[in-house]
N, C-alpha and C positions, 0 to 999 in steps of 0.2 A: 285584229278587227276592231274598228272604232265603235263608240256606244251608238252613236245614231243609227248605224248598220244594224246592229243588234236589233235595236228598236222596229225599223221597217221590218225585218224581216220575222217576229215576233208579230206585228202588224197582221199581215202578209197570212202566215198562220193562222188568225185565229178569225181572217172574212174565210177561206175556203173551208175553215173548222164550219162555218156561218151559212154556205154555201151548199157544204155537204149536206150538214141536216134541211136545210131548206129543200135541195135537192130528193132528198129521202121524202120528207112530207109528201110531196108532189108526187111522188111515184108510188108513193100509199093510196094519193086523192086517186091516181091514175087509176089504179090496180082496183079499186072498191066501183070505180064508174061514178065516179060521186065530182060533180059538178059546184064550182060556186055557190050557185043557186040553189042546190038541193041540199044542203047543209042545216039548213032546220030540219029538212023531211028524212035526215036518216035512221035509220033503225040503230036500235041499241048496240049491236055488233059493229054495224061500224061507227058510233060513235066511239066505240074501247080504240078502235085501229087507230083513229084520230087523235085521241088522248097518248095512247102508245109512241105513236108519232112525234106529237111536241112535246113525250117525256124525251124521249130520244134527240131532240132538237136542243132542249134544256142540257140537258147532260153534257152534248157536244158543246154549246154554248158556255156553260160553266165550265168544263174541262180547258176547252183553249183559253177562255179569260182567266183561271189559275194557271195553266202552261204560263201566261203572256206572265200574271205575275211574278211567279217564282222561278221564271228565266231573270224579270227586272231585279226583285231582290238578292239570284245570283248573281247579274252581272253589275250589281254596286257591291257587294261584298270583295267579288274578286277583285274590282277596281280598286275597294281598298285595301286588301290584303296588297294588290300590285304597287300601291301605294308606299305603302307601310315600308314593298320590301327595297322597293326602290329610295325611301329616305334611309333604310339600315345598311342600304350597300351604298350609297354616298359617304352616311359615317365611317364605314368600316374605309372605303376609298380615301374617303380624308386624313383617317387615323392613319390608314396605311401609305399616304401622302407624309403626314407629318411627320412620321417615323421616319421616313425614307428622306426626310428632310434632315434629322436629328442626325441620320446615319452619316448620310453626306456631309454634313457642318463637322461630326467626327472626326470622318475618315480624312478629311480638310484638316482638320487640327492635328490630326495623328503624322499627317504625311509633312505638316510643317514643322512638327518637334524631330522627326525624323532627319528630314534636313538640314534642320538647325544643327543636331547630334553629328551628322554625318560632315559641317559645315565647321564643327569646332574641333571636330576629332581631324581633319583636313589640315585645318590650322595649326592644331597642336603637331601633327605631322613635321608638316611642314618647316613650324620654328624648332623641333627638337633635330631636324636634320640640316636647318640653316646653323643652330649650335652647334651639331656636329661637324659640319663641315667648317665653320670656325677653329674649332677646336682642332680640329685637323691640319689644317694651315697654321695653328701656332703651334701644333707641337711638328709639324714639317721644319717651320722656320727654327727651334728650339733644336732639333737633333741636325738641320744646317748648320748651326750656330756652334754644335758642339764638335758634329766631325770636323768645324774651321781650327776652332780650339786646340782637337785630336793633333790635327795637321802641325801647328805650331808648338805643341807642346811636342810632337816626335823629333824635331831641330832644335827650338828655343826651352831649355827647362834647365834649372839646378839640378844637381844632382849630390846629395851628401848623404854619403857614406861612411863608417867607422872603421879606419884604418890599422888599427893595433890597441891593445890593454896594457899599459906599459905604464915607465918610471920617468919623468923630464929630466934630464940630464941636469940640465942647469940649477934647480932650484929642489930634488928630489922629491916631487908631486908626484904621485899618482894620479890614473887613470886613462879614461877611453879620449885616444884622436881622431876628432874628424877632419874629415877633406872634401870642400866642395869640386866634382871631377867635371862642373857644367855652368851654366849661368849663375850670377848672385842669386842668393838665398837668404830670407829675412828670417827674423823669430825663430831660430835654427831650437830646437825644445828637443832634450833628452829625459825621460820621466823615470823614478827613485822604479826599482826592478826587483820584486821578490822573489826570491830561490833558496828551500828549504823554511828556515825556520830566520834565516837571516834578510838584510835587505839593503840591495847596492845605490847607497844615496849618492845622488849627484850635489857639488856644494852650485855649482854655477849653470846652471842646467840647460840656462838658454842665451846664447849669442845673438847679438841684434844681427848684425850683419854677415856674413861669411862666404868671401871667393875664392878662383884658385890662387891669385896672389899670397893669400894669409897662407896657402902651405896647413902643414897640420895644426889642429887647435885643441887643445887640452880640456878636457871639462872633469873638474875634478872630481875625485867619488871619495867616499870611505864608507865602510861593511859595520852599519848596525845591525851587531847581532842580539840582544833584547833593548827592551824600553830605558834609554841613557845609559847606555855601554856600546860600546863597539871598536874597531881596530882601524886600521887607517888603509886604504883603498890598494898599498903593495902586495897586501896578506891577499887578494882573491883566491889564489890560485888555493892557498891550504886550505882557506874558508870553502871551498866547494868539494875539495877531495874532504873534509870533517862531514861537510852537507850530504854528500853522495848523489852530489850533480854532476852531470858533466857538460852540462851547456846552458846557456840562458839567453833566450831570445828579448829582445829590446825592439822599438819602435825610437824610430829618431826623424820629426816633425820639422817642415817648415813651411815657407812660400816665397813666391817667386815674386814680380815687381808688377804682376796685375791681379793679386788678390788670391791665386790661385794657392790651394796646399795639398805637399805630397809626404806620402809617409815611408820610408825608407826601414826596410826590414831586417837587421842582421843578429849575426849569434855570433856570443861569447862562450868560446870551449876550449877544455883542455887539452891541450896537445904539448907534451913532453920534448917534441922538437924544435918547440918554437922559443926562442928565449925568450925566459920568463915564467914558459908554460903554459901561454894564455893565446887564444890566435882569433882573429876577428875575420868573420867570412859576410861576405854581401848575400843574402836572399832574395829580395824585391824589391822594386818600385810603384807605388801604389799612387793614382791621383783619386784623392777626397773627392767622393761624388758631389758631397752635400755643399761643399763649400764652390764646386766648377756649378751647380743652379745657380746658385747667389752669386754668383761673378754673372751669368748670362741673364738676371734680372737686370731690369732699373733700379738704379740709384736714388734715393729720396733725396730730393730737391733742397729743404732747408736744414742745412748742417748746425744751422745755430739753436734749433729748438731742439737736433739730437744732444747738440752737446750740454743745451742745458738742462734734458732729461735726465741724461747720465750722468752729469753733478748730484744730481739729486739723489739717482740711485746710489752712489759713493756715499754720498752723506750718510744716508737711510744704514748701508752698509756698517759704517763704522759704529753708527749707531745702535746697533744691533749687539756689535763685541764688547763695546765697553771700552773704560779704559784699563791697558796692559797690564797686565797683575806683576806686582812686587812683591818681590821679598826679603824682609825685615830682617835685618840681621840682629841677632840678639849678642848676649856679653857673653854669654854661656856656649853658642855655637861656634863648632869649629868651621877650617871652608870646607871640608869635605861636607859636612850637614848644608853649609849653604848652597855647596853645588848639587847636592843631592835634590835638596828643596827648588832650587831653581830649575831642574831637568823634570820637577815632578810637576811643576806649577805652570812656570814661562815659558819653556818649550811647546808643550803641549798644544798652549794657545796661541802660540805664533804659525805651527805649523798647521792647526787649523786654520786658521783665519788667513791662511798666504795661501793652502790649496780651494779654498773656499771660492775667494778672487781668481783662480784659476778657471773654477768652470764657472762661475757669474759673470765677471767684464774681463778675462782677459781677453777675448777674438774681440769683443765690442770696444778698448779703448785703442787695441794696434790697428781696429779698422778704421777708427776715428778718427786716427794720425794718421794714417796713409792718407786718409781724404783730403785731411789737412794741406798734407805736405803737397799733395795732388796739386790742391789749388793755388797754394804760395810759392810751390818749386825749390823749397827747402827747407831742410832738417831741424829739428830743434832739439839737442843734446840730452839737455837736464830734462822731457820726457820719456826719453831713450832710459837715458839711466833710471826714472823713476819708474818705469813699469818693467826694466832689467830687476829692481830692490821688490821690489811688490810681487813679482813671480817667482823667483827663483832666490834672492838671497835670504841669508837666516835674520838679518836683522833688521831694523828702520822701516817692516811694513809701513805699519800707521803713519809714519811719516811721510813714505814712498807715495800711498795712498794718497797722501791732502796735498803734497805736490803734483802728480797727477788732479787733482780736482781743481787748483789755483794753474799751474801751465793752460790745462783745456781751455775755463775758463776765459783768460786772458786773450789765448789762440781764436776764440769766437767772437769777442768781440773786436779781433782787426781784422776779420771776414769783411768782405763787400756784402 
């Protein structure tokens, strides 16, 4: 209800408040018989009723003009209190606007980091199974590559085997023959074999080349049995029945003409029927896992920085050993002292420093040469023999060595 309503109707109240006592007056004048006119001439009683009258007229009078007021000073109170409450519920509306604003700006930022997260985690998905599925297809292509390999090496492969322990007729040598029974075979390597307290050293250990053409191939041994002593490679048979062996297993290494190497497993035992005493039986054929990777990699492009790396390494190599220790003969020693001294001195360091070169550059210089020869389409001897002296014989490493480092050498720079 608006104030102006308020107002009339307050109004409104307080003429018939106005009305009523006028009315009452009247019906006193009535009731007494008292005329306009007669109002000086009445008697003391009724002037009391006339006074009674317009106290009672006052009273109504005053009573509705405080009604009128303190209806007005209620209804601007209330208006303000409506006031009041109406500006605290706009604040409270606005705070709870702005908050509701804050929330939303939030739940906005909350729902983009959300996405974002769910937009990288997506991606990252996604590239770790684009890798996988890479990976997948090189290792498909990789185990293609190898059951092709498989395929070719089941037809096309060397195969060397040690055929007998025995005496050469011709020139009475001992030791173990081999036979290649399959395709040519490079870097044919038989390694020194310990059994008991003794040990079957090979003098020439590795054959560059060997087919079935060559027939059987000799590789000499003799049986040290302590440090600079030992008997000459006929004796096996007594040297294992002293030992209380009765077989000894060998490994005999080579590769074939694409880089490939297999290891060839057999045993030497005794057998009392066999002449001699000594009988060579075949076990396995193994192909080198690690070496069939590295054939199914790529090739590194420039040959001439490998081989001027591996110059260097050579260098660094020799540089390390020193040079070859001597010994001085004196007036006073016999040769059995000098031989003594030299098995105690010279030996020692030749055959460390030749098996040394065995496991540091020998797969790295016959792979270097195959490259070579790869790309020239022929052989070059005096490396042959120079990395035949440097593996396997007893003497001329260091020398073997620094030809190997001047052949390489020379070999890169008539590269294209």
């Amino acid at each position: 209800m608006s104030n102006k309503l308020q107002w009339l109707i307050a109004i409104g109240k307080a003429i018939l408040a106005i009305i009523g006592a006028a009315g009452a007056v009247a019906c006193i004048l009535v009731w007494l018989e008292v005329k306009p006119k007669d109002v000086r001439m009445m008697t003391w009683p009724h002037g009391l009723w006339i006074v009674a009258a317009l106290v009672l007229f006052a009273i109504s009078l005053s009573s509705s003009l405080r009604s009128l007021y303190f209806n007005t000073i209620a209804n601007k109170q209330l208006s303000n209190k409506i006031d009041g409450l109406n500006q605290a519920h706009a604040e409270q509306i606005a705070r709870i606007n702005k908050g509701s604003e804050a929330d939303l700006y939030r739940s906005h930022q909350i729902r983009d980091e959300i996405t974002a997260e769910l937009r990288a985690a997506n991606e990252k998905y996604l590239a770790e199974n684009i890798e996988k599925t890479n990976s997948q297809k090189e290792l498909a292509r990789a185990e293609s590559r190898v059951k092709e390999l498989q395929s070719e090496l089941s037809t096309l492969r060397p195969r060397v085997v040690g055929v007998r322990y025995g005496v050469q007729a011709s020139d009475n040598r001992a030791g173990l023959f081999l036979a290649n029974e399959g395709e040519p075979a490079y870097d044919v390597t038989v390694p020194d074999v310990q059994f008991g307290t003794s040990k079957l050293v090979f003098h020439n250990r590795t054959v560059a080349r060997l087919i079935k053409a060559d027939g059987n191939v000799l590789c000499e041994t003799w049986i040290e049995q302590k440090p600079h002593s030992g008997t000459l490679g006929n004796g096996l048979f007594h040297e294992m029945v002293s030992q209380h062996v009765d077989a000894i297993e060998m490994p005999i290494r080579y590769k074939d003409g694409h880089n490939r190497y297999y290891v060839t497993r057999c045993r030497i035992e005794r057998d009392v029927g066999v002449n001699g005493g000594i009988a060579v039986r075949y076990l396995e054929q193994k192909l080198e896992e690690q070496k069939l990777e590295s054939a199914v990699q790529p090739k590194p492009e420039n040959i001439q920085s490998r081989i001027s790396a591996l110059c260097m390494e050579l260098r660094g190599f020799l540089r390390e050993y020193g040079p070859e220790p001597k010994v001085q003969r004196r007036s006073e020693d016999k040769d059995h002292d000098v031989i003594n001294e030299f098995y105690k001195t010279v030996v020692p360091w030749k055959q460390k420093l030749q098996a040394d070169f065995r496991l540091r550059f020998a797969n790295k210089v016959e792979r270097i040469r195959d490259e070579i020869q790869v790309k020239t389409g022929s052989a070059n001897t005096g490396l042959d023999n120079a990395i035949v002296t440097a593996t396997s014989r007893p003497n001329d490493q260091v020398k073997a060595v620094r030809e190997i480092m001047e052949i390489l050498w020379m070999l890169g720079l008539e590269l294209d």
